[in-house]
Backbone of each chain as ProteinMPNN parsed JSONL, in Angstrom:
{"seq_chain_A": "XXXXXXXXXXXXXXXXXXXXXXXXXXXXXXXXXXXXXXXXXXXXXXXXXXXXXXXXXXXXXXXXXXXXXXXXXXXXXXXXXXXXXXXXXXXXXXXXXXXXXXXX", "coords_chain_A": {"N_chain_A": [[0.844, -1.191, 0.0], [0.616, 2.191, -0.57], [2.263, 4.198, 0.843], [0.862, 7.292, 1.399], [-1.611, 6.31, 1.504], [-1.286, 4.564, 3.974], [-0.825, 6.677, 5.921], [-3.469, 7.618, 5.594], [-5.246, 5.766, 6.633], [-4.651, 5.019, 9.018], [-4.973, 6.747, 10.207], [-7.737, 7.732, 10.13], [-8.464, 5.536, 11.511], [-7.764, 5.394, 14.328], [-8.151, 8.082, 15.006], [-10.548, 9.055, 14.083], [-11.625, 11.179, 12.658], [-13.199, 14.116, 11.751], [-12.473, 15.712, 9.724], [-9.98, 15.325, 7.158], [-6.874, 15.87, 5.825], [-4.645, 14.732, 3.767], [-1.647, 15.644, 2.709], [0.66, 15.246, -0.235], [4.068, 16.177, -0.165], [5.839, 15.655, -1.356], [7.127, 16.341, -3.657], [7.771, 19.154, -4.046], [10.437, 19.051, -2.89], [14.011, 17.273, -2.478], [13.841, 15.435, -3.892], [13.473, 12.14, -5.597], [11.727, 12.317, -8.148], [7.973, 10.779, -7.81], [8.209, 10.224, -4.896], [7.738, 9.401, -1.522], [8.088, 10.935, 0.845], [7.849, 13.293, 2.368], [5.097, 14.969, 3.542], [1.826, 16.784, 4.649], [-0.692, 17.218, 6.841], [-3.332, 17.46, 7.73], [-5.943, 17.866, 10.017], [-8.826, 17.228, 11.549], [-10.09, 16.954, 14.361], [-12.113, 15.339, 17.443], [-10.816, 13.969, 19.148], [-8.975, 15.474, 19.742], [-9.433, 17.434, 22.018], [-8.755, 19.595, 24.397], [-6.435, 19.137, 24.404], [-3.195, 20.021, 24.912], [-0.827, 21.493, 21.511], [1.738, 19.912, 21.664], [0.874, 17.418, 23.041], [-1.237, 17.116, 20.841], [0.276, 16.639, 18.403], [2.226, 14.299, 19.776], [0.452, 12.09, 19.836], [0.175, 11.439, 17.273], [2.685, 11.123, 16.29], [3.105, 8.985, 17.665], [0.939, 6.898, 16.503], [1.767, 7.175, 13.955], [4.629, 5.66, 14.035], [5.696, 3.702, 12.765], [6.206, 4.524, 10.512], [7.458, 6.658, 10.712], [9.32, 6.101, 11.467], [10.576, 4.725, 9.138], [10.112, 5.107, 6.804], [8.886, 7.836, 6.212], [10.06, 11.261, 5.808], [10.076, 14.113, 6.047], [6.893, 15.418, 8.299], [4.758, 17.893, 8.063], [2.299, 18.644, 10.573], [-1.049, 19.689, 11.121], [-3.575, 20.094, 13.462], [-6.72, 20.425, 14.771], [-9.363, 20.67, 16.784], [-12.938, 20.552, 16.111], [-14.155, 22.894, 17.13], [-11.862, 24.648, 16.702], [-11.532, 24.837, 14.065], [-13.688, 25.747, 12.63], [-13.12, 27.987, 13.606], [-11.067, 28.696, 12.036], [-11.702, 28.428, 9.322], [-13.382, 30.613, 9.309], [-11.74, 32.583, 9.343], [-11.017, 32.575, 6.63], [-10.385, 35.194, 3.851], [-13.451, 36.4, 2.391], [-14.794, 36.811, -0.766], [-15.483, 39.817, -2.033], [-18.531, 41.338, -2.501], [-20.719, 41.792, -5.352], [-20.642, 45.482, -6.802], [-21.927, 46.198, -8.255], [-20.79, 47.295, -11.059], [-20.718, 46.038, -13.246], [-22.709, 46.699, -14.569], [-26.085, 46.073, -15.641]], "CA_chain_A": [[0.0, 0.0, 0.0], [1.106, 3.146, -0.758], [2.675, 5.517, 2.66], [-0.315, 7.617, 1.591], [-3.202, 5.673, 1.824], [-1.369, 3.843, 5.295], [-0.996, 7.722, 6.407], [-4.676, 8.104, 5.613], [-6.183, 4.497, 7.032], [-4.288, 4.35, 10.421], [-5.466, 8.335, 11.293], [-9.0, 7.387, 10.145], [-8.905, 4.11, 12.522], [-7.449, 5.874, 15.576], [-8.818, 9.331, 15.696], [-12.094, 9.115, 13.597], [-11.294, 12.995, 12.202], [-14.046, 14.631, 10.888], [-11.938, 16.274, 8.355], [-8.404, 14.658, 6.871], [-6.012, 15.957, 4.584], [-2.868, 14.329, 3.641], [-0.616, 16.237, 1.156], [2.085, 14.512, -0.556], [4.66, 16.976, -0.742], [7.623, 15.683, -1.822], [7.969, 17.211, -5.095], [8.54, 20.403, -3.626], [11.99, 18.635, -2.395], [15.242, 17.396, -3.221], [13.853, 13.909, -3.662], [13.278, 11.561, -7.08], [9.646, 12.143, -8.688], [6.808, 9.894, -7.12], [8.886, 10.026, -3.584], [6.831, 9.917, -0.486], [8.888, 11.569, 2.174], [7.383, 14.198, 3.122], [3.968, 14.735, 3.786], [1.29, 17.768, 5.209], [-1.464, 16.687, 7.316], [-4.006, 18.6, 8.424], [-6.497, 16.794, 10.757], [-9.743, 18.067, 12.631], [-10.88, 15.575, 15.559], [-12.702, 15.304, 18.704], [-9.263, 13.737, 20.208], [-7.947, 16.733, 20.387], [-10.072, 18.668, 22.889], [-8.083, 19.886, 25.952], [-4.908, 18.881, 24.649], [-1.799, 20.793, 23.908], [-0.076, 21.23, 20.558], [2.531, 18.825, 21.372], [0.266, 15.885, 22.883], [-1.554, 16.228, 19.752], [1.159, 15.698, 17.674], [2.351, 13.203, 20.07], [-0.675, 11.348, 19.731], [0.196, 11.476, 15.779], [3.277, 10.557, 16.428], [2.788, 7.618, 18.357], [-0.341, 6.452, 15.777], [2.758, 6.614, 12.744], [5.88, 5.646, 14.281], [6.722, 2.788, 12.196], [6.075, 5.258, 9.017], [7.93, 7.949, 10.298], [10.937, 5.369, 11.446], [11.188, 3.444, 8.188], [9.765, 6.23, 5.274], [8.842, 9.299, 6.167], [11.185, 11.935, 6.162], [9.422, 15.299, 6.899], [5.664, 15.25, 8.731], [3.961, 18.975, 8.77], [1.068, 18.457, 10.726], [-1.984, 20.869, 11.494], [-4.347, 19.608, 14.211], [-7.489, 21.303, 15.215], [-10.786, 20.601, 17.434], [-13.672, 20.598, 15.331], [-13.975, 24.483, 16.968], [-11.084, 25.693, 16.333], [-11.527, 24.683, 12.56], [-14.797, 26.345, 12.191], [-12.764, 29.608, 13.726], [-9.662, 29.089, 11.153], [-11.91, 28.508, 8.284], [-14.04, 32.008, 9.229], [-10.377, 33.756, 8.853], [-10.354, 33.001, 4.924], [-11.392, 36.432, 3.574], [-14.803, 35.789, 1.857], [-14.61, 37.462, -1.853], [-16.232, 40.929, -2.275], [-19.931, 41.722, -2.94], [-20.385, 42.686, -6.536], [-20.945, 46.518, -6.446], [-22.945, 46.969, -9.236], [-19.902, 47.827, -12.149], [-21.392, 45.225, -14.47], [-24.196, 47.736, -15.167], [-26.879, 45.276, -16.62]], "C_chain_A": [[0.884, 1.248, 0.0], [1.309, 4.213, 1.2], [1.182, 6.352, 2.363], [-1.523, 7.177, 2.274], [-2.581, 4.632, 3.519], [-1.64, 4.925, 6.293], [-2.973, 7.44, 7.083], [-5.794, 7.34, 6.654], [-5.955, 4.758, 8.467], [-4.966, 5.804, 10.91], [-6.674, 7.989, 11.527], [-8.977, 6.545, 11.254], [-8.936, 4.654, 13.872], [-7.927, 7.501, 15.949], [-9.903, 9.679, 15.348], [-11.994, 10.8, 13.552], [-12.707, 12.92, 11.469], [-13.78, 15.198, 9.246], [-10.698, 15.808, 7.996], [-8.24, 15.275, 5.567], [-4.698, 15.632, 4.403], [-2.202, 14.628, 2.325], [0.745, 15.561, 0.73], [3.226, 15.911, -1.096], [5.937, 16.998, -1.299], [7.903, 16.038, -2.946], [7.902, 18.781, -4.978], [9.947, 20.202, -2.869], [13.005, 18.005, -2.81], [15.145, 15.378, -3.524], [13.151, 13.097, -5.119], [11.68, 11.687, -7.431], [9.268, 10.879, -8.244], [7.174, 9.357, -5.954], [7.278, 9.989, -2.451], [6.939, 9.513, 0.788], [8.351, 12.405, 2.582], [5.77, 14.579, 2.657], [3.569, 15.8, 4.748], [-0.078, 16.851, 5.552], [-2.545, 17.721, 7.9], [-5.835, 17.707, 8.657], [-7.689, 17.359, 11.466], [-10.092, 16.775, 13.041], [-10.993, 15.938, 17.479], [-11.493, 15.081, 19.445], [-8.849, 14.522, 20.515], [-8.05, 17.852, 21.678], [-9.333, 18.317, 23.729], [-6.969, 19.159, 26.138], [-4.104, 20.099, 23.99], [-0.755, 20.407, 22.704], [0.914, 19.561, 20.731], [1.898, 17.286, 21.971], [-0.245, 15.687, 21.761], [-0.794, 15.748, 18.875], [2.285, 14.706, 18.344], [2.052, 11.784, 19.798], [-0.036, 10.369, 17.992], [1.404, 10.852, 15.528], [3.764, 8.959, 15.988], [2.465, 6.689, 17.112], [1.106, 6.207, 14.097], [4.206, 6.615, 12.722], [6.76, 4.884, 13.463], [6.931, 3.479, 10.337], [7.429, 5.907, 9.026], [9.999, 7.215, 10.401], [11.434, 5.0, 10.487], [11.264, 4.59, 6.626], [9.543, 7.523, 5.387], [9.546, 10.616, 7.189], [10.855, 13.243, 6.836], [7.548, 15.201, 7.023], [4.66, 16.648, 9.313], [2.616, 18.543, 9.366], [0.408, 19.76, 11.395], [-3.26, 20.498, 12.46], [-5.314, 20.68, 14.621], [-9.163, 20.366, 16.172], [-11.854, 20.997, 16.319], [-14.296, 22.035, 15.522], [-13.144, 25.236, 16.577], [-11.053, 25.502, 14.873], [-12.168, 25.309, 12.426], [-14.18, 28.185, 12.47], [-11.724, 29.815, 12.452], [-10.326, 29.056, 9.979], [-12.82, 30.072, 8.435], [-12.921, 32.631, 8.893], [-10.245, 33.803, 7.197], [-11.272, 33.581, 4.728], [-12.5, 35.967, 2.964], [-14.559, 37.201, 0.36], [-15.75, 38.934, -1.538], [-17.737, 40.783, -2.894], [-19.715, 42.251, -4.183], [-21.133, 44.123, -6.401], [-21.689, 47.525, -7.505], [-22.244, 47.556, -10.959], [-20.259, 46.899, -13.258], [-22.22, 46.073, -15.562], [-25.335, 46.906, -15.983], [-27.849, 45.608, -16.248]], "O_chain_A": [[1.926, 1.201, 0.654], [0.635, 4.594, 2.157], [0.284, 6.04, 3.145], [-2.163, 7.57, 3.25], [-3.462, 4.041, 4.143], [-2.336, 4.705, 7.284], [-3.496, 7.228, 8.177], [-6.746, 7.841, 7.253], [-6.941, 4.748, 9.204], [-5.462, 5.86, 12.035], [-7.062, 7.845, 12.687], [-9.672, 7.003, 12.161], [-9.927, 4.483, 14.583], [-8.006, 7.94, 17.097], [-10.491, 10.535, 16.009], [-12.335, 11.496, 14.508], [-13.19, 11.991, 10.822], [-14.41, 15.171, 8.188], [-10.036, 15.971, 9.021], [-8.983, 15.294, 4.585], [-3.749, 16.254, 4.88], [-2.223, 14.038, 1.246], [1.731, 15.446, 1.458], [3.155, 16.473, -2.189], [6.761, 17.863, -1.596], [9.09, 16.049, -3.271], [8.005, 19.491, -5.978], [10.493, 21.15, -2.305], [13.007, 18.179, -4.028], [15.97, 14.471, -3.409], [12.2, 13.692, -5.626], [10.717, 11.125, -6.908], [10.059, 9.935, -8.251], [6.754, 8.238, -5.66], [6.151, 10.441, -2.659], [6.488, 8.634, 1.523], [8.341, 12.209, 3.797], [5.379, 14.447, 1.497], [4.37, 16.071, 5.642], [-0.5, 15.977, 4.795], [-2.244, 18.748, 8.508], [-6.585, 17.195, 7.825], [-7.285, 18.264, 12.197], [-10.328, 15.778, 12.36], [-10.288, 16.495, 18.32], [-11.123, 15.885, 20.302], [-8.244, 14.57, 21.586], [-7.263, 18.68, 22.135], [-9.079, 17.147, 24.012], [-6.486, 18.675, 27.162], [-4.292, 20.811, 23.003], [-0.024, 19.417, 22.73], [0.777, 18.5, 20.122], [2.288, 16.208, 21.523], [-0.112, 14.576, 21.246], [-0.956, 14.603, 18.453], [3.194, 14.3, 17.619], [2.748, 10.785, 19.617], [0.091, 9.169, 17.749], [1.413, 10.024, 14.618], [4.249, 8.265, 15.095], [3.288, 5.894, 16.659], [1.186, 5.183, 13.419], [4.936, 7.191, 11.915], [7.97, 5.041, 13.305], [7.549, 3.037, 9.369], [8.277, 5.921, 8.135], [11.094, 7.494, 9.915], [12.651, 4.815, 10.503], [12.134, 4.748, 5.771], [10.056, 8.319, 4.601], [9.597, 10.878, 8.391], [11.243, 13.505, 7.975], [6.9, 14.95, 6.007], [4.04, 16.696, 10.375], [1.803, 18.063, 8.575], [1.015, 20.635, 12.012], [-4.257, 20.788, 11.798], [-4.863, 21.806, 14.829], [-9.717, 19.381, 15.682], [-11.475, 21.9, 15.574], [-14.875, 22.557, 14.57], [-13.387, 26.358, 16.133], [-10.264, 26.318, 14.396], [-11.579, 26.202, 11.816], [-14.544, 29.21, 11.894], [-11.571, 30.921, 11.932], [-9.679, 29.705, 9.158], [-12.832, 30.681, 7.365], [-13.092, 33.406, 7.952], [-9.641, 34.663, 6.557], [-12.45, 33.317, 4.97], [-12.505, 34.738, 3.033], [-14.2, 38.35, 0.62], [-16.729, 38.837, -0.799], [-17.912, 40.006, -3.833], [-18.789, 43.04, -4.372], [-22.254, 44.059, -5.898], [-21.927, 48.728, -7.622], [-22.939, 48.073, -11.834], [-19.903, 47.31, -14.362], [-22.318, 46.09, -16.789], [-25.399, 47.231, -17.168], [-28.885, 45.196, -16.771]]}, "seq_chain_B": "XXXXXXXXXXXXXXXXXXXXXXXXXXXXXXXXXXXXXXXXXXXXXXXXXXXXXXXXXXXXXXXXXXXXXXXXXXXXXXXXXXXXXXXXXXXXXXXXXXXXXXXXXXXXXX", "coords_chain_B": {"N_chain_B": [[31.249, 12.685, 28.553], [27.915, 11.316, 28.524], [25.587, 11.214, 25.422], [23.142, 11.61, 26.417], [22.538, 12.941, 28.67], [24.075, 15.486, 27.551], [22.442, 16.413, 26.186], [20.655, 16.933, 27.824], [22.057, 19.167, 29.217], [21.944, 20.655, 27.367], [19.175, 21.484, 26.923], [18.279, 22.18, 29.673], [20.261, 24.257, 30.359], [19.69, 26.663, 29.121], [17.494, 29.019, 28.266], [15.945, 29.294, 26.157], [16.248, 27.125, 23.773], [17.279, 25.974, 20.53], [16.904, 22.827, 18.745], [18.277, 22.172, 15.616], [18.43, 21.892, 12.115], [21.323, 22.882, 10.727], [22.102, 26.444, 10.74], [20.847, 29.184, 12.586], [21.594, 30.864, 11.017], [22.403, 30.383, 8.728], [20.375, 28.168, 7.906], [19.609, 24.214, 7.463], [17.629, 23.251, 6.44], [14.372, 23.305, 5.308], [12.358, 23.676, 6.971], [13.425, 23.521, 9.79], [14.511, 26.367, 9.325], [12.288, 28.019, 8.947], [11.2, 27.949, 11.702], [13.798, 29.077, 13.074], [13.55, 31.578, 11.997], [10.826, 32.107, 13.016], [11.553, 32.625, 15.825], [13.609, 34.072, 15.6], [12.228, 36.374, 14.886], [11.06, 37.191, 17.424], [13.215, 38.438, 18.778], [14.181, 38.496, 20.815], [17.88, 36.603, 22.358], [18.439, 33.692, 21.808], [19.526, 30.268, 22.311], [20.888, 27.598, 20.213], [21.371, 24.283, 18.326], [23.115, 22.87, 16.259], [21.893, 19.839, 14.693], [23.032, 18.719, 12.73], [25.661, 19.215, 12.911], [26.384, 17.729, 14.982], [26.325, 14.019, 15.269], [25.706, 12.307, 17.071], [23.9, 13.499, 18.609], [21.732, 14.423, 16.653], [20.907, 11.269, 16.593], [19.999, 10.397, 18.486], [18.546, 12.476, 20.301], [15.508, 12.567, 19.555], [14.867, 10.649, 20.755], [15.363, 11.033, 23.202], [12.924, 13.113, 23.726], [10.897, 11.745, 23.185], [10.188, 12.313, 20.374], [10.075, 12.642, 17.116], [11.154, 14.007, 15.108], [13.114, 16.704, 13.531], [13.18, 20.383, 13.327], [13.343, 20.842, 16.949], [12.09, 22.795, 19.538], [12.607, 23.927, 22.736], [11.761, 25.787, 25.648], [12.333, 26.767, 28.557], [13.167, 24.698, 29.658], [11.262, 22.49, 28.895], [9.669, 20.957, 26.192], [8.907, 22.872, 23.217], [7.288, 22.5, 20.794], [7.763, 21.409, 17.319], [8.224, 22.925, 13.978], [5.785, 23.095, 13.133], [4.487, 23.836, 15.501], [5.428, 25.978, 16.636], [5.102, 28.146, 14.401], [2.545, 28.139, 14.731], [2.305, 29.417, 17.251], [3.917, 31.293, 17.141], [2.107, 33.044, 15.424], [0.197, 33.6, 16.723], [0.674, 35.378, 18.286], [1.436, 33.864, 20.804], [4.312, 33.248, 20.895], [6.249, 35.266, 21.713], [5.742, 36.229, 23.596], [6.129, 33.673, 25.472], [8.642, 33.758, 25.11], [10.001, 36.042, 25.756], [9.338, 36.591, 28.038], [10.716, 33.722, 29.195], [13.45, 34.485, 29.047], [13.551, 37.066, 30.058], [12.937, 36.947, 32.202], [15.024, 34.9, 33.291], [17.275, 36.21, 33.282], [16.369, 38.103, 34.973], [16.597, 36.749, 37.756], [19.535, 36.024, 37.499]], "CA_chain_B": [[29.699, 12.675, 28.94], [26.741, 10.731, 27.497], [25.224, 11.934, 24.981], [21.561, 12.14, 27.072], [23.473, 13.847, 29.49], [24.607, 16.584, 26.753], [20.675, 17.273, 25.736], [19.713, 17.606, 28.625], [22.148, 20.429, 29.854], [21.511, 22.257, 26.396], [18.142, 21.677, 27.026], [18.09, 22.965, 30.989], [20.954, 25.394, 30.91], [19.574, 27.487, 28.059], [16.3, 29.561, 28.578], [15.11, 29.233, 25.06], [17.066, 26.447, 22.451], [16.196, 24.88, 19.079], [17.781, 21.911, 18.433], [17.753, 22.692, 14.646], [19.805, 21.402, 10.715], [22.096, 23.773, 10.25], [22.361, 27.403, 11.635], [19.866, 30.69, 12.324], [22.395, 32.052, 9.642], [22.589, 28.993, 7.695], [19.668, 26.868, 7.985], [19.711, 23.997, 5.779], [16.58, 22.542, 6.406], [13.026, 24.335, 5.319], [11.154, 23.852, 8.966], [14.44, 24.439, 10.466], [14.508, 27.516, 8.547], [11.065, 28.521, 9.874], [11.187, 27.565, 12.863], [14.546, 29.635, 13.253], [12.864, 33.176, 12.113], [9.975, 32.727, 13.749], [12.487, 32.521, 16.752], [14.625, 35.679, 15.816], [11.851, 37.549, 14.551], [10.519, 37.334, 19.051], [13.593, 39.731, 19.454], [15.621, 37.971, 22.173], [18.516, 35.765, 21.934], [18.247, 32.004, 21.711], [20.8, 29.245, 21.916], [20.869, 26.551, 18.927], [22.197, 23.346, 18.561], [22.912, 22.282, 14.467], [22.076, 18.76, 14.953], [23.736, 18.033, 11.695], [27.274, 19.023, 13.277], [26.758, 16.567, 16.344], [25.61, 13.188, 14.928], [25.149, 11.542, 18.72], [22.73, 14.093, 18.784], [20.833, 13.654, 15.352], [20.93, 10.076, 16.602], [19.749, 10.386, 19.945], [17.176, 13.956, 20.163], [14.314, 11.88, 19.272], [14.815, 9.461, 21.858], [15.253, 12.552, 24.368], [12.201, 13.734, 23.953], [9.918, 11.086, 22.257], [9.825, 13.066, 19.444], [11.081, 12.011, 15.941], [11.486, 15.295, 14.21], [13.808, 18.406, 13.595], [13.695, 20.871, 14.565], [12.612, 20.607, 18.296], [12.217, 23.735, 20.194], [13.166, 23.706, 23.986], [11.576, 26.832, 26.195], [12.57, 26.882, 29.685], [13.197, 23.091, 29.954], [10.162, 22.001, 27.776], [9.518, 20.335, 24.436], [7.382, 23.313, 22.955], [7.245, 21.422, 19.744], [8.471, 21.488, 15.873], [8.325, 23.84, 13.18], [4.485, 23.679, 13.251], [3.968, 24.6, 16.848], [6.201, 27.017, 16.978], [4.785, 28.818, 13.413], [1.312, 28.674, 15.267], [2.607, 29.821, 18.416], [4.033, 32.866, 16.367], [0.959, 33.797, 14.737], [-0.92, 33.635, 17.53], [1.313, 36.044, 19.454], [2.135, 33.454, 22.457], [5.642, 32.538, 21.129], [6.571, 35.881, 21.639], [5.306, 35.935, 25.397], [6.6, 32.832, 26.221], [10.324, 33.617, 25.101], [10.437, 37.301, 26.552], [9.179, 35.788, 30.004], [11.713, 32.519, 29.568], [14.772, 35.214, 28.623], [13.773, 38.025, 30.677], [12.653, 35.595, 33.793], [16.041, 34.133, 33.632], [18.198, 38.087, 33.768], [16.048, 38.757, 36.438], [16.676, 35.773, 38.262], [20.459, 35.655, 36.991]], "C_chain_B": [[28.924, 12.499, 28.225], [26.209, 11.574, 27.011], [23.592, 12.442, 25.608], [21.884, 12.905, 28.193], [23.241, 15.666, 28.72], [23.67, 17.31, 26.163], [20.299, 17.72, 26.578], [20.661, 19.087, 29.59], [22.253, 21.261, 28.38], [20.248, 22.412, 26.856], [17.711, 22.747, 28.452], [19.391, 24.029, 31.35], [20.785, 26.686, 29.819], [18.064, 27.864, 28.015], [15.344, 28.864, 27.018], [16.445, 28.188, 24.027], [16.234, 25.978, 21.269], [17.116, 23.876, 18.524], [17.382, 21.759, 16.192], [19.056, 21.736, 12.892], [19.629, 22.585, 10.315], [22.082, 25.276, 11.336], [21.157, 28.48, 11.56], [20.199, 31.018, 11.114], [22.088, 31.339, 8.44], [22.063, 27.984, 7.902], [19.533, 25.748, 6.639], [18.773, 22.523, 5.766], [15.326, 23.809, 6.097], [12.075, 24.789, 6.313], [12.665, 24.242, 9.695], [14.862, 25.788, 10.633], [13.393, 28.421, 9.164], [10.819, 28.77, 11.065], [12.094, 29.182, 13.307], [14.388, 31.345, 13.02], [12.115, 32.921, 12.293], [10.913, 33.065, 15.19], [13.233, 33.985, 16.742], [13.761, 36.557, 15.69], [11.009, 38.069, 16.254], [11.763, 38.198, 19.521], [14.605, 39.225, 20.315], [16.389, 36.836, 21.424], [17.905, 34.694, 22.435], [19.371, 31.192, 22.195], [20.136, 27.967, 20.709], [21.764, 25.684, 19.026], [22.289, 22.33, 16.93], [22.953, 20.982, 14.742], [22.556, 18.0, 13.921], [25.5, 17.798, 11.795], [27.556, 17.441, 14.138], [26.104, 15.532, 15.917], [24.96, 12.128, 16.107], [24.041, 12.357, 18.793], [21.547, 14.405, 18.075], [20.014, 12.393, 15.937], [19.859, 9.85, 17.787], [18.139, 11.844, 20.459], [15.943, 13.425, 20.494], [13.672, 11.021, 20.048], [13.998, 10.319, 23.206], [14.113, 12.361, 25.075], [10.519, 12.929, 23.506], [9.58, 12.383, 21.134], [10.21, 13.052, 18.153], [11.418, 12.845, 15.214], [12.191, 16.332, 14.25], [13.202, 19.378, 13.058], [12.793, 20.943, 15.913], [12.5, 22.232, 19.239], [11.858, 23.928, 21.868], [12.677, 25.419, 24.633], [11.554, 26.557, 27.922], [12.553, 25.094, 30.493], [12.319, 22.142, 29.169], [9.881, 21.785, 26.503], [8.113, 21.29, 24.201], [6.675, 22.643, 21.611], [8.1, 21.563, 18.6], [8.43, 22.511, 15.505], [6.941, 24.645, 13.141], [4.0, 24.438, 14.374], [4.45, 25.787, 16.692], [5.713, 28.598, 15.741], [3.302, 29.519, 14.196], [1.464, 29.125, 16.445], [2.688, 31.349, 17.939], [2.605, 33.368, 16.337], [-0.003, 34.251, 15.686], [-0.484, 34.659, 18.191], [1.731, 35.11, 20.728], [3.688, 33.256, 22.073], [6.156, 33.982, 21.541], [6.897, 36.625, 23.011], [6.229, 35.379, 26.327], [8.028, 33.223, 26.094], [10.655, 34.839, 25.866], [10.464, 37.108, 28.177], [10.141, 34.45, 30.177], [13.163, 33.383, 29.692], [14.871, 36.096, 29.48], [13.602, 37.481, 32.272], [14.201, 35.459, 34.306], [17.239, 35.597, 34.285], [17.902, 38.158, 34.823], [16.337, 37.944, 37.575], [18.875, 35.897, 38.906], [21.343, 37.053, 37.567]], "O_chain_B": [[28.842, 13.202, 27.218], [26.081, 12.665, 27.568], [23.027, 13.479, 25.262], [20.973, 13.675, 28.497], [22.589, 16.627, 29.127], [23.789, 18.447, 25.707], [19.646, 18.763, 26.556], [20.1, 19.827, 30.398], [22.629, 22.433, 28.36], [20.018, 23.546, 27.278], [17.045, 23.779, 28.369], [19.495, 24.54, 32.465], [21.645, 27.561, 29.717], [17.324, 26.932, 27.699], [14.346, 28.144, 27.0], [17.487, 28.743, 23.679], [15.042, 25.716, 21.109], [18.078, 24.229, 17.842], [16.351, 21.298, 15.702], [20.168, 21.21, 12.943], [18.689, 23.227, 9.848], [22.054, 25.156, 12.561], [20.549, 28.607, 10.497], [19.424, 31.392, 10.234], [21.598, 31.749, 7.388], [22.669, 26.929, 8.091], [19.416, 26.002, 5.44], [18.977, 21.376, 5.368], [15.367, 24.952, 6.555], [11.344, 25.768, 6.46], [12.833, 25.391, 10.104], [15.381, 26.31, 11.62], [13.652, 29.439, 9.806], [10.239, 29.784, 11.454], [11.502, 30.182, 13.715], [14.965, 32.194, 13.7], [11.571, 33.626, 11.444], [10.695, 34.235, 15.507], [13.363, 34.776, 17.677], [14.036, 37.649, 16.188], [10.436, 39.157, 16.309], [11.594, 38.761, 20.602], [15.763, 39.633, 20.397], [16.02, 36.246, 20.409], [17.031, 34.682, 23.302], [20.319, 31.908, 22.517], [18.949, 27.665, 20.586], [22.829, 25.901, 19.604], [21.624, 21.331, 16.658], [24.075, 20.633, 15.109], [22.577, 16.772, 14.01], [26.279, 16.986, 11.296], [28.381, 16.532, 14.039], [24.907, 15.787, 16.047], [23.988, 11.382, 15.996], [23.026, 11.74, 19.116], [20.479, 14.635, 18.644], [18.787, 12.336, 15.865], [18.959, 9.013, 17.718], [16.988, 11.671, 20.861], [15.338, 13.718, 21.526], [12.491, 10.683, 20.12], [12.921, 10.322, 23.801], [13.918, 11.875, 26.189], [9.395, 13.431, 23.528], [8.707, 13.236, 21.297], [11.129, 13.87, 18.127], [12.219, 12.419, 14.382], [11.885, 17.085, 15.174], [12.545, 19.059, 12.067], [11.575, 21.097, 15.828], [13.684, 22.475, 19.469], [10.665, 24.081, 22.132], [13.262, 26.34, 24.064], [10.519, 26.078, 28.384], [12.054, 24.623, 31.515], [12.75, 21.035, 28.847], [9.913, 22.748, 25.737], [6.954, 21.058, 24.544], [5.482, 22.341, 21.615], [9.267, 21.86, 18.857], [8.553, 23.396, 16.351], [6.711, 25.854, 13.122], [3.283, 25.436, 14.308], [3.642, 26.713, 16.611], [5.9, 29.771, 16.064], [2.968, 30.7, 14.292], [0.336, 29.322, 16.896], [1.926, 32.284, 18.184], [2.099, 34.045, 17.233], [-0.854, 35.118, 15.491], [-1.376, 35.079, 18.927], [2.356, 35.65, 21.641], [4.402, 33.084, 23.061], [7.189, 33.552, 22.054], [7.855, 37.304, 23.381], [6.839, 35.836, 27.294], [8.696, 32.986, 27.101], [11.593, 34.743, 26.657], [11.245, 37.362, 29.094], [10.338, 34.101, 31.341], [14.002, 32.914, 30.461], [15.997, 36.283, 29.941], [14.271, 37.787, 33.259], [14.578, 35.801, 35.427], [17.76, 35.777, 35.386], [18.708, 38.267, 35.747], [16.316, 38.616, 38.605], [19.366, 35.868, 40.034], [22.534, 37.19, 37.285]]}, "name": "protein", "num_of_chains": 2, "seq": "XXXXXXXXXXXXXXXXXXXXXXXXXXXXXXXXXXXXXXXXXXXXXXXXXXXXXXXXXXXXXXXXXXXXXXXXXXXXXXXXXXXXXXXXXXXXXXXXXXXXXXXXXXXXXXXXXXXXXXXXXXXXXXXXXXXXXXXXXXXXXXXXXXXXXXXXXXXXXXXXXXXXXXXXXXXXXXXXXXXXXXXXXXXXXXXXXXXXXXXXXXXXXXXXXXXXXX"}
């Protein structure tokens, strides 16, 4: 199975995220086309309430140790509570009202 | 002196460290890199530890701290986390807090 899809399975199994994104980013790095070393994560789940940054990516850790021991080289991750997502997605600006310059 | 020894007095004799590849000046990692100006751009000095010079300590870091990743960032004895914490720490305004009160704590103390 592809590091992706083990990324993707073992988070699903163990933290039941509402929201998952796993970015393959290794071709922004110094590594042979269709590499997959490095990797962006960005995770919303109930697990997380009333922990601190580094238990959650403890947690995350923990959950892909034998990944991060054997294949994967760099692991951005982005963890959020299913509130604090709903606050970080209100921060992206929202496009402008059209103001009428069409003239129709 | 062992090398878990040698983490742990960078770690506890240094208010603020980042165990980091390569240098503030000359980072030669991309989260290392990050990590390292969000760090200078809080204003106070730091200490750093290029874990690419010392390979016992490459080797070993991870163990430390259960933590498998560089760069690690160390605030008043504590694993505050990686590249990510430390980016969202910035943004948020607390890293900026926490290091003036770990740096200026320690003067006043010192």
């Amino acid at each position: 199975m592809r590091i992706q899809n083990v990324i993707e399975s073992k988070l699903k199994q163990d933290l039941q995220p509402v929201y998952l994104e796993v970015i393959n980013e290794s071709g922004n790095h110094n590594v042979p086309p269709g590499s997959e070393s490095h990797f962006k994560v960005v995770i919303v789940s109930d697990a997380f309430m009333d922990k601190m940054p580094v238990a959650r990516h403890r947690m995350i850790n923990r959950i892909l140790a034998e990944e991060l021991q054997n294949s994967i080289h760099a692991l951005a991750l982005h963890t959020y509570t299913p509130t604090e997502w709903d606050e970080v997605s209100s921060h992206v600006p929202a496009s402008p009202p059209c103001q009428g310059g069409g003239n129709k | 002196m062992d090398v878990m020894e040698r983490i742990d007095q960078a770690v506890k004799n240094n208010a603020v460290v980042l165990f980091m590849k390569g240098t503030p000046q000359m980072p030669q990692c991309g989260f290392s890199s990050r990590a390292a100006q969000a760090l200078m751009a809080c204003g106070k000095e730091f200490a750093h530890v290029n874990v690419l010079m010392d390979p016992e300590i490459f080797e070993n870091l991870p163990r430390y701290a259960d933590w498998p990743t560089f760069p690690q960032l160390y605030i008043n004895g504590e694993l505050i986390g990686g590249c990510d914490i430390t980016l969202e720490l910035y943004q948020k305004g607390e890293l900026q807090k926490m290091v003036a009160e770990a740096v200026d704590g320690q003067t006043a103390e010192g």
